[in-house]
Backbone bond lengths (Angstrom), bond angles and torsions (degrees), N, CA, C in turn:
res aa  C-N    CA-C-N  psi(-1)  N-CA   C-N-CA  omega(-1)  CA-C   N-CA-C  phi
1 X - - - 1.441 - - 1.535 108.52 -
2 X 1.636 126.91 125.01 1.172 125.05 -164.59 2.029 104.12 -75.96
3 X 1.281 94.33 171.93 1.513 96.86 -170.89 1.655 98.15 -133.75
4 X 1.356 117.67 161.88 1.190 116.79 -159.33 1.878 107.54 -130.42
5 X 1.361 125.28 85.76 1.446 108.28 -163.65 1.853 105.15 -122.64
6 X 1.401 102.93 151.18 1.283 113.24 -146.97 1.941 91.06 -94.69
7 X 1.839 111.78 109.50 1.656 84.80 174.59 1.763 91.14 -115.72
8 X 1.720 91.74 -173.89 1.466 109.31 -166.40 1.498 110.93 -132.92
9 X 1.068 144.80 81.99 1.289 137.35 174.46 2.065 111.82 -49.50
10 X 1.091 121.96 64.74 1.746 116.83 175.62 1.353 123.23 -27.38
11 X 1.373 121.77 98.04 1.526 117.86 -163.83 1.940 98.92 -116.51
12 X 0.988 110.03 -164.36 1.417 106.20 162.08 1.259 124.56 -86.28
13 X 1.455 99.58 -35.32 1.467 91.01 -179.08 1.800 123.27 -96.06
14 X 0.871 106.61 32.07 1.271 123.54 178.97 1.452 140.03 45.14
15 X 1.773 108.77 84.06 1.614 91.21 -151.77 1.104 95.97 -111.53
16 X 1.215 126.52 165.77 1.770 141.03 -147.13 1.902 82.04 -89.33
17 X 1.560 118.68 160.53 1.064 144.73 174.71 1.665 99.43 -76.09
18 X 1.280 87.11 141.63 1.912 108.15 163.69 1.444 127.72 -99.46
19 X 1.304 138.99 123.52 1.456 122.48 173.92 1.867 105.84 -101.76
20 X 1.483 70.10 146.87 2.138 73.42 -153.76 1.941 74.22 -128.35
21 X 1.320 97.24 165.48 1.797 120.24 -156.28 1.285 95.42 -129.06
22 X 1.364 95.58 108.29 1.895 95.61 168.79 1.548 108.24 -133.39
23 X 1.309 128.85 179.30 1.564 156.33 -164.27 2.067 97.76 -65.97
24 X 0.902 96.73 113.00 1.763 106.51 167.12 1.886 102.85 -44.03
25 X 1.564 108.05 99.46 1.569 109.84 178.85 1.476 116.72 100.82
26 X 1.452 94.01 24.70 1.609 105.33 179.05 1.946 112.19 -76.14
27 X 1.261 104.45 -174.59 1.776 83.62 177.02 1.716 97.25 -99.65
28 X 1.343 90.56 -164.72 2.058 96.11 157.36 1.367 96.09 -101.31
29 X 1.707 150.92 23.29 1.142 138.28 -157.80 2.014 71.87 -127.91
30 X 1.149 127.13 -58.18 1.813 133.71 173.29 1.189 94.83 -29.46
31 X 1.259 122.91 -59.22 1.894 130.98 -168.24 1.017 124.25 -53.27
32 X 1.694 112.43 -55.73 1.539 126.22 171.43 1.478 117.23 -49.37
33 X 1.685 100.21 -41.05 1.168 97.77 -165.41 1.401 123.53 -97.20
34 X 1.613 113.96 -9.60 1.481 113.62 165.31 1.569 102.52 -71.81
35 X 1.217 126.74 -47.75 1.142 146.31 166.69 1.474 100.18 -5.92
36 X 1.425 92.46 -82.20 1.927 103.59 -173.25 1.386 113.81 -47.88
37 X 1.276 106.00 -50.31 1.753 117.65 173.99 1.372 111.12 -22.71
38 X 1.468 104.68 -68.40 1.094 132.77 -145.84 1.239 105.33 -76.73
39 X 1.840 130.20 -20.77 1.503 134.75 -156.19 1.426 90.01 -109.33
40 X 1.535 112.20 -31.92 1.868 108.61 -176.66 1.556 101.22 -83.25
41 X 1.091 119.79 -3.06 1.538 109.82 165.52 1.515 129.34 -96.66
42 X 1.554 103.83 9.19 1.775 125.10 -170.25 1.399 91.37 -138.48
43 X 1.123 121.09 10.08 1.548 121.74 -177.84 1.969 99.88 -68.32
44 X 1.283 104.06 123.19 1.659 119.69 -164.71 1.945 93.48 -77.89
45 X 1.423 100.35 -49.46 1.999 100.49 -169.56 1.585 97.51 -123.28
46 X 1.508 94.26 -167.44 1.264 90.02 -168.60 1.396 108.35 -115.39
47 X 1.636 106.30 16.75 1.837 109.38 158.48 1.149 112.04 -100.94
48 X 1.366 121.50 2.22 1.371 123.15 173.80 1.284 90.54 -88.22
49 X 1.284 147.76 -57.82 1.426 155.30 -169.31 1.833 101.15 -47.86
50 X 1.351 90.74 -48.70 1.723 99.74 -168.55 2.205 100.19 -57.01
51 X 1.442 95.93 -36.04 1.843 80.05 -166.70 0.916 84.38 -97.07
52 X 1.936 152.11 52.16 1.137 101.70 110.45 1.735 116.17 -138.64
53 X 1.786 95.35 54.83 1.678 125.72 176.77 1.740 95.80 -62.79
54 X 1.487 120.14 -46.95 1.347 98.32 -164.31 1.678 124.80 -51.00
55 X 1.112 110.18 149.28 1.828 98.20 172.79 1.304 130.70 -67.51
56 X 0.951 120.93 141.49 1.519 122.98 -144.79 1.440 119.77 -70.96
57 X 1.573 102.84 -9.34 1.772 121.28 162.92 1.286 115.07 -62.86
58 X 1.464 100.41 -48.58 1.824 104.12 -173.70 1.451 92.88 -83.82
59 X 1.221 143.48 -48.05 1.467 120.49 -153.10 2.305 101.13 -69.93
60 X 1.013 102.76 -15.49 1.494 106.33 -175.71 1.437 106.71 -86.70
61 X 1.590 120.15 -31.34 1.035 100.45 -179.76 1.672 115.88 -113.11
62 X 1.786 109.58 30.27 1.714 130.22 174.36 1.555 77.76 -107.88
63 X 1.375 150.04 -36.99 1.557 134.16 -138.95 1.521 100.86 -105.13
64 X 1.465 122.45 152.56 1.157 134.37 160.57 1.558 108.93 -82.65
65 X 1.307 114.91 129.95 1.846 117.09 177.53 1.274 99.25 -120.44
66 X 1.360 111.30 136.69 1.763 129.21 158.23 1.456 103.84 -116.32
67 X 1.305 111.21 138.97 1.531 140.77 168.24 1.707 88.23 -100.99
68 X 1.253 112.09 133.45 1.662 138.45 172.61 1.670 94.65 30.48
69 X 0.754 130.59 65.31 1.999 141.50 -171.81 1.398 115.05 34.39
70 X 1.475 111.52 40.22 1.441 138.01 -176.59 1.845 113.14 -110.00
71 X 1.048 100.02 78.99 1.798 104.35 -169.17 1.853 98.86 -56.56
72 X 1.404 79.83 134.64 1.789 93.00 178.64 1.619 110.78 -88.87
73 X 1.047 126.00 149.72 1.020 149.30 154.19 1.352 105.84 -15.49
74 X 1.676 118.64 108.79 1.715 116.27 170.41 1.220 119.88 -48.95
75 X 1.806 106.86 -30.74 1.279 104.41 -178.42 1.132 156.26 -138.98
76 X 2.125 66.68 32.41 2.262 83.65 158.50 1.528 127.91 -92.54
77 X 1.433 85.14 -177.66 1.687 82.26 178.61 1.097 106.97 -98.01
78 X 0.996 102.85 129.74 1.676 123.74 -174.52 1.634 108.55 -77.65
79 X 1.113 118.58 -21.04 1.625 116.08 146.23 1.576 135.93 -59.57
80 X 1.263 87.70 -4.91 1.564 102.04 179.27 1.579 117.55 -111.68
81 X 1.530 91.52 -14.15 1.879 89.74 -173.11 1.666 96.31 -90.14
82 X 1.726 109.45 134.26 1.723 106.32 173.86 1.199 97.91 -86.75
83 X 1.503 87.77 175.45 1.802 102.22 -179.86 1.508 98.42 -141.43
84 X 1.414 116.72 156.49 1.400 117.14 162.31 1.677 140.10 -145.74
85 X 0.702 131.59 176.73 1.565 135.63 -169.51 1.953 95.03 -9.25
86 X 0.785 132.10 133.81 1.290 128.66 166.45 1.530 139.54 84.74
87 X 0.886 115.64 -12.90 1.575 145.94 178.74 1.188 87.07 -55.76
88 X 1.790 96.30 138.48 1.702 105.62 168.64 1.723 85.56 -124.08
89 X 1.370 104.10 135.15 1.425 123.78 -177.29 2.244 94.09 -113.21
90 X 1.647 79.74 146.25 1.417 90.85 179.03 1.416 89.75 -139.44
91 X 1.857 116.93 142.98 1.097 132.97 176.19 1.828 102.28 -130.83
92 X 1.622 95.98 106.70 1.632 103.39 -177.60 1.708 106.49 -92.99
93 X 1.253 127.54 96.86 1.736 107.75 -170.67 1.723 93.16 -72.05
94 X 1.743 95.66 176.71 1.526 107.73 158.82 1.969 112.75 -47.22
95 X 1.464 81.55 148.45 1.694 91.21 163.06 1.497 128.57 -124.42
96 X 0.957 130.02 144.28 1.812 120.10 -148.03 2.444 75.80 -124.03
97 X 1.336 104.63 142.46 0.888 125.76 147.72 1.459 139.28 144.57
98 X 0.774 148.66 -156.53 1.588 121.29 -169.58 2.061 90.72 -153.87
């Protein structure tokens, strides 16, 4: 039975969360990554395209993730943490600036 969880990529300019539909027993690592799929295929320019070129290994393991505003563990595998019906996922990448 599919499940329905709400994620957030944290940018500056602040864009509202998506709820994206995945497989009953998916991970939060399934989430991130349909997630990304799914934002580089609605990607409006091509610097929006550019942040999110990295591969989806490195950007998960450069990004801070919270499950329900509960920061996960730097150093699990996020293929291992489940998620379920409702979960709002937030994906904070690195920030470059001085």
């Amino acid at each position: 039975m599919p499940i329905v969880v709400s994620v957030k990529l944290v940018t500056p300019w602040n864009e509202p969360a998506e709820d994206i539909e995945l497989e009953d027993g998916s991970s939060l690592a399934d989430a991130i990554l349909k997630f990304l799929q799914l934002r580089k295929r609605k990607a409006h320019s091509e610097l929006e395209k550019s942040l999110l070129e990295p591969e989806p290994d490195v950007l998960l393991k450069t990004s801070a993730v919270t499950v329900n505003k509960t920061m996960c563990d730097s150093k699990a595998d996020l293929a291992s943490v489940g998620i379920k019906q409702g979960d709002q996922i937030a994906l904070v990448p690195p920030v470059l600036g001085g």
